[in-house]
C-alpha positions as CSV (number, residue, x, y, z in Angstrom):
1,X,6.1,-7.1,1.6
2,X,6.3,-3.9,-0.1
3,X,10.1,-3.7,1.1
4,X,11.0,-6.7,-0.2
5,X,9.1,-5.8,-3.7
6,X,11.4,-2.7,-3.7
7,X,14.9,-4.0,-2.4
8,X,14.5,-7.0,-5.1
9,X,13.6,-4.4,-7.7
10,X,16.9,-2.6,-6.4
11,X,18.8,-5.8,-6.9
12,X,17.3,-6.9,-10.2
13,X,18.5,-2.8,-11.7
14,X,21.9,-2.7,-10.3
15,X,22.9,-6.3,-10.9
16,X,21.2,-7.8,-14.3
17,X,20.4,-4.4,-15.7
18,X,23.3,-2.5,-15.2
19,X,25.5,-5.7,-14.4
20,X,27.0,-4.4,-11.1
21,X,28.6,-1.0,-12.9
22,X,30.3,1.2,-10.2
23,X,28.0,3.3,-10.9
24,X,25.2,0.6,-10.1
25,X,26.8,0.2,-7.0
26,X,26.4,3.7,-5.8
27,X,23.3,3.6,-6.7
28,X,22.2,0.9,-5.1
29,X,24.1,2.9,-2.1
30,X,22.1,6.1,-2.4
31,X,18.9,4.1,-2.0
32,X,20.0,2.0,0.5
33,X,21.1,5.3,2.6
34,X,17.4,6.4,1.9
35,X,16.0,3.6,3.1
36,X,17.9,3.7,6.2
37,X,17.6,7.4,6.8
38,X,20.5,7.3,7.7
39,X,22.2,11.0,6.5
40,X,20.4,14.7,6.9
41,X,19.6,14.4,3.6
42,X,18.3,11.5,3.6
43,X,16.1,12.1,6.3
44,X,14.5,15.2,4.2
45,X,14.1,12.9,0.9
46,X,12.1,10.7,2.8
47,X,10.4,13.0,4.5
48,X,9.9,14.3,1.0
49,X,8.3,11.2,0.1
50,X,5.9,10.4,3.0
51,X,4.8,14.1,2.8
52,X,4.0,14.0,-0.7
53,X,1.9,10.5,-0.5
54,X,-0.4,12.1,2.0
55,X,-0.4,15.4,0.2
56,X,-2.1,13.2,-3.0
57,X,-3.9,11.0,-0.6
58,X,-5.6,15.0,0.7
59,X,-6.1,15.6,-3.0
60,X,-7.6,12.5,-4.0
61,X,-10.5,13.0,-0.6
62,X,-10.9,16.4,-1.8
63,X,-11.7,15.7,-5.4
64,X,-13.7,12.1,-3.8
65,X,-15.2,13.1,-0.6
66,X,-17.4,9.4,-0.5
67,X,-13.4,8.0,-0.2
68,X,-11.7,7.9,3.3
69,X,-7.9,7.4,2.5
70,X,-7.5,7.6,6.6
71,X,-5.0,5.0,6.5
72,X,-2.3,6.8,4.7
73,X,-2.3,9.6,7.2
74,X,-2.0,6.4,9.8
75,X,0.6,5.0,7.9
76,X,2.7,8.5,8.1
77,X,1.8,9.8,11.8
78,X,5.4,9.9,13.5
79,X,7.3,9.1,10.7
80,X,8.0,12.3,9.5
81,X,11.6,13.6,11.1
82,X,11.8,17.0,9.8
83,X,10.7,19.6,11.7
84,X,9.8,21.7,8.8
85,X,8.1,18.7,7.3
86,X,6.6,18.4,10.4
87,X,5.1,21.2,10.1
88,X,3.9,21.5,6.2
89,X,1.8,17.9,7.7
90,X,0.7,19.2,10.6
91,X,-1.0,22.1,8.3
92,X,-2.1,19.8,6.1
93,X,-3.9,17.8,8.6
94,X,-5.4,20.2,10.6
95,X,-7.0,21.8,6.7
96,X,-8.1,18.2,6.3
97,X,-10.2,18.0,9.8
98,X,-11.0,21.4,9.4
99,X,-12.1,20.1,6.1
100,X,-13.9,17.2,7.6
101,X,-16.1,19.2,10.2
102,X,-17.2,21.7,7.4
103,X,-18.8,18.5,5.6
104,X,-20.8,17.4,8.3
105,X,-22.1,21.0,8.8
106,X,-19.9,21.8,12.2
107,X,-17.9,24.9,12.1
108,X,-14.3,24.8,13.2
109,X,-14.5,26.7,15.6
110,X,-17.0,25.3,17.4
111,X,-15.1,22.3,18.0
């Protein structure tokens, strides 16, 4: 659904908005490409994306520890391509469970 929402979005800007301008066009490309990941840079612009949603979902637990934005993370595991994204999430989850223990009184290291 939320593809849909975003590719008719796409549509409604490069067509009636900017009435199908070359430039509209290669827009329309550009996110298209993203979409797909289908270049390197792509790929990273994405990864850009998902890392970032998770990296407000952490901030949003932090400042609202009664909220458990777990499906997020669940929405991002695997998706993430690049291996130094890969690991900038892997940190960030492994502060978040650290995070998580230290709430409920357990040390990390005891785990």
């Amino acid at each position: 659904e939320k593809e849909k929402m975003e590719y008719d979005a796409m549509v409604h800007m490069t067509e009636s908005i900017l009435g199908g301008h070359p430039t509209a066009l290669k827009i329309r490309s550009l996110w298209q490409e993203y979409e797909d990941r289908i270049s390197k840079e792509s790929i990273l612009v994405k990864d850009f994306d998902l890392f970032e949603m998770v990296l407000q979902a952490d901030e949003y637990e932090i400042q609202h520890p009664e909220i458990n934005l777990e499906e997020f993370f669940r929405g991002v595991d695997g998706r993430i391509k690049h291996p130094e994204v890969q690991t900038w999430y892997a940190e960030l989850i492994r502060q978040r469970e650290e995070r998580k223990l230290k709430s409920k009184g357990i040390r990390p290291s005891q785990t």
